[in-house]
N, C-alpha and C positions, 0 to 999 in steps of 0.2 A: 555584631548582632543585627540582625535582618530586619524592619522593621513589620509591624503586625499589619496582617492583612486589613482593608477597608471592610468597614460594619458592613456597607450592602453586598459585597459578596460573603460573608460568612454564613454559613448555614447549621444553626442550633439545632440537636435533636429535642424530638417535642420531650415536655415536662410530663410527668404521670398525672394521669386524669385529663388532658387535653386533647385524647383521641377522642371524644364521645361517645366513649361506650359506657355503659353501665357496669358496677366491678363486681359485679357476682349477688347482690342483695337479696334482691329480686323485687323490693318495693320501691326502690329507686330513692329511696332517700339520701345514702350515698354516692349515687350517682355522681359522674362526671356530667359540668354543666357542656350542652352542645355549640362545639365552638361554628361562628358564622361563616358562610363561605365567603371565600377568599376573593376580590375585589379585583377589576379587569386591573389596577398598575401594582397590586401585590403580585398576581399569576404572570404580571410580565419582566417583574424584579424574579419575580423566583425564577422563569424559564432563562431569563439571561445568566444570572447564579449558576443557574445547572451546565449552560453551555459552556461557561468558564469553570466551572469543575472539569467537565469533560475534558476539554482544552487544556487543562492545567495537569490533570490526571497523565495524562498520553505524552506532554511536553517537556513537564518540567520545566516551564517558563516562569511561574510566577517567583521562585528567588531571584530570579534574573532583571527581573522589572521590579519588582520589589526595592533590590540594592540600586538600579538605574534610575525610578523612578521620583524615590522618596530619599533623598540626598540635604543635607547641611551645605546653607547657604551663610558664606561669611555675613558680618555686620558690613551694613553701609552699599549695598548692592541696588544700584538703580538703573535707569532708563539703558543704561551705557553696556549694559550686559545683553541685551536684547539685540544686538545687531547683528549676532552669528544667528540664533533665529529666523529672524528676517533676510540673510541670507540663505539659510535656509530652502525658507518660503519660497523667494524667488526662483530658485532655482527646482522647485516641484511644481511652479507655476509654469515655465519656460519649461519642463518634461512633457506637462500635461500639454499646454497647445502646444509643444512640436508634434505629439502622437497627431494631433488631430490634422496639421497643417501636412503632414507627410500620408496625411490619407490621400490629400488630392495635388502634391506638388510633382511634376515627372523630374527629375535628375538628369537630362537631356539638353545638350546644346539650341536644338532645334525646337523643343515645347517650353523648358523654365519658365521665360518671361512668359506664355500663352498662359499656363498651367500657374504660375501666382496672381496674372490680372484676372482667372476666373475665380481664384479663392477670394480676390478684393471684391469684383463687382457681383457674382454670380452664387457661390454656396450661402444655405442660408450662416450669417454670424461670422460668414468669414473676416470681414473685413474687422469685425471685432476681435475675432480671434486673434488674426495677423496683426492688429496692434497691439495686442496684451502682450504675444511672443516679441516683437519690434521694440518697445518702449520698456517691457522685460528685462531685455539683456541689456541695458543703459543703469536701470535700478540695480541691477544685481551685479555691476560691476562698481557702483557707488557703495553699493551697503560692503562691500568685502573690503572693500578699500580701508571703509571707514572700521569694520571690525576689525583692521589689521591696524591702525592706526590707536584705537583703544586700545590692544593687545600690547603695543608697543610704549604705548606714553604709561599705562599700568605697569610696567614692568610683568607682563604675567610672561614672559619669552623665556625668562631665567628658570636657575635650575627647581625642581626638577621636570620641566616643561619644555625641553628646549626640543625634543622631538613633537612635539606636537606645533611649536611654532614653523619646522621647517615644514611638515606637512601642510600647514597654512599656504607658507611660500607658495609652493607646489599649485594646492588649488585654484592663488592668482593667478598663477600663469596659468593653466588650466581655463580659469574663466576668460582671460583674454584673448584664448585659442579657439573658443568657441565663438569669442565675436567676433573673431578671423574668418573662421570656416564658413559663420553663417553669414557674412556679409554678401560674398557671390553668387549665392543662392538664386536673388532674385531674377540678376540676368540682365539688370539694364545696363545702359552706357556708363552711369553712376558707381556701380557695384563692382563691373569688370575694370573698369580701371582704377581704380581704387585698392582692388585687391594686386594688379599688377607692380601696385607702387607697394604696397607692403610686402611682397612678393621678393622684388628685387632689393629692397632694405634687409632682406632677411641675410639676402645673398652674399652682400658687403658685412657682414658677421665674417670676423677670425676663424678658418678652421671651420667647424664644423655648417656656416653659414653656408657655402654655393651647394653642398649635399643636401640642407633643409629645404632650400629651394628648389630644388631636381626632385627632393620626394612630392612636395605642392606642388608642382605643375606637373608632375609624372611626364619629364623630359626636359631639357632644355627652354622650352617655350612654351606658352600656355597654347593645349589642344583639347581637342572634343572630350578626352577623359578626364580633364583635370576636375570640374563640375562635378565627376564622380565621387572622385578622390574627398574633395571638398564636404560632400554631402555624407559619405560614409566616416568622415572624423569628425562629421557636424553629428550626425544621429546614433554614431553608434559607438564608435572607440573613446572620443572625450567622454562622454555622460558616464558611459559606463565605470572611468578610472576617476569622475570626479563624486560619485555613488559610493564608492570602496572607499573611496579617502575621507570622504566625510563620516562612513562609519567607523572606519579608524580615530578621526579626529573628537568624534562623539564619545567614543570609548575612552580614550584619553583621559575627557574633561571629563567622566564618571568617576574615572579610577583615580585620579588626581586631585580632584576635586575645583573649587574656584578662586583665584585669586582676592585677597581683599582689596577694596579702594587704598590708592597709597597716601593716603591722606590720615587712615586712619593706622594708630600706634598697637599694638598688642600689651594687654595690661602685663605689668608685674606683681607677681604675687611677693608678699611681705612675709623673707623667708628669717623674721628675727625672733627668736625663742622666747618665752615667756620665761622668767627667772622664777625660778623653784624656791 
């Protein structure tokens, strides 16, 4: 059963007699009394009401948000649930300033470093910006840690969840790939080598390790394209596969709904007959 729509979007047909007209008498005794106009945050409850009719009319979305929205939360649910969340967050934070930071960064051997010290010293807010996205990717690899880490001491991995726990995996590594890629970014002495040492760690990987390597450097050795490469899995392929996984991961916990604290037992019902 779906649950019923929120009172401020519902929209009542008027009652008889609330139009203001008069019903035929002609001395107006029975008149309908004349209702007041409607008040600047009534016409702006209504016009938003209307837009979501509209919207809801043409979509078909509201069973959808409805069942997503308005969901049964176990007993005993606290602070500890909020960390998928908060990564989340994070990670719409570090979307939003990377759009902005890829306004004015060139991807270029020869500009990088020029093109991020003027987004430090030179664009207005840049130097905010760049540490919101910088100190970003540090938060959002603590808070997943830590949601993987509730996911796991909760037992919520078990069945029938345990696809949803692997997709989790996935995004770690996912969010680790992104603090790879965007390390070399900047361009200094710090960054480059840095990245060469994670680089060749990759390469000493069994098996599929010196081919991972050969794709991040695009050849054998790090060249003028590799900073490409780097910036094109920084802005555009990981986000994108960790967008989809998260809406997969979201759908999941709707359809499944939430683990209980394991602290707390499931009552029994007292299944002993009353004697006749």
């Amino acid at each position: 059963m779906t649950p019923p729509l929120p009172r401020a979007l519902r929209r009542t047909p008027p009652k008889p007699g609330e139009n203001g007209r008069r019903d035929g008498a002609g001395n107006g005794r029975n008149a309908a009394p004349v209702t007041k106009p409607a008040t600047a945050k009534e016409q702006a409850a209504e016009g938003v009401a209307s837009t979501v009719g509209w919207l809801d009319e043409r979509s078909g979305a509201s069973p959808f948000l409805r069942g997503f929205l308005y969901r049964k939360v176990p007993k005993g649910t606290n602070w500890y649930y909020t960390l998928g969340s908060a990564t989340m967050f994070a990670f719409l934070s570090q979307a939003v300033t990377g759009v902005f930071l890829a306004m004015y960064y060139e991807p270029d051997p020869t500009r990088a470093y020029e093109s991020a010290s003027r987004i430090t010293n030179e664009v207005f807010l840049g130097e905010f910006v760049r540490g919101m996205h910088k100190w970003g990717s540090s938060v959002m690899i603590i808070l997943i840690f830590l949601h993987m880490g509730r996911t796991f001491f909760f037992g919520a991995y078990k069945y029938p969840r345990e696809l949803n726990w692997i997709i989790g995996v996935v995004l770690v590594v996912l969010t680790l790939m992104m603090g790879l890629t965007g390390y070399l970014l900047p361009f200094d002495q710090r960054s480059f080598w840095a990245t060469v040492v994670a680089v060749n760690l990759n390469a000493s990987g069994p098996i599929v390790g010196p081919y991972l390597a050969d794709f991040l450097r695009v050849g054998s050795e790090f060249g003028p394209t590799t900073i490409t490469r780097f910036y094109s899995l920084h802005m555009l392929a990981i986000p994108g596969l960790i967008a989809a996984l998260i809406g997969a991961h979201l759908y999941l916990v709707a359809k499944l709904g939430t683990t209980a604290p394991p602290w707390l037992r499931a009552e029994k019902k007292d299944l002993l007959r009353e004697e006749v």
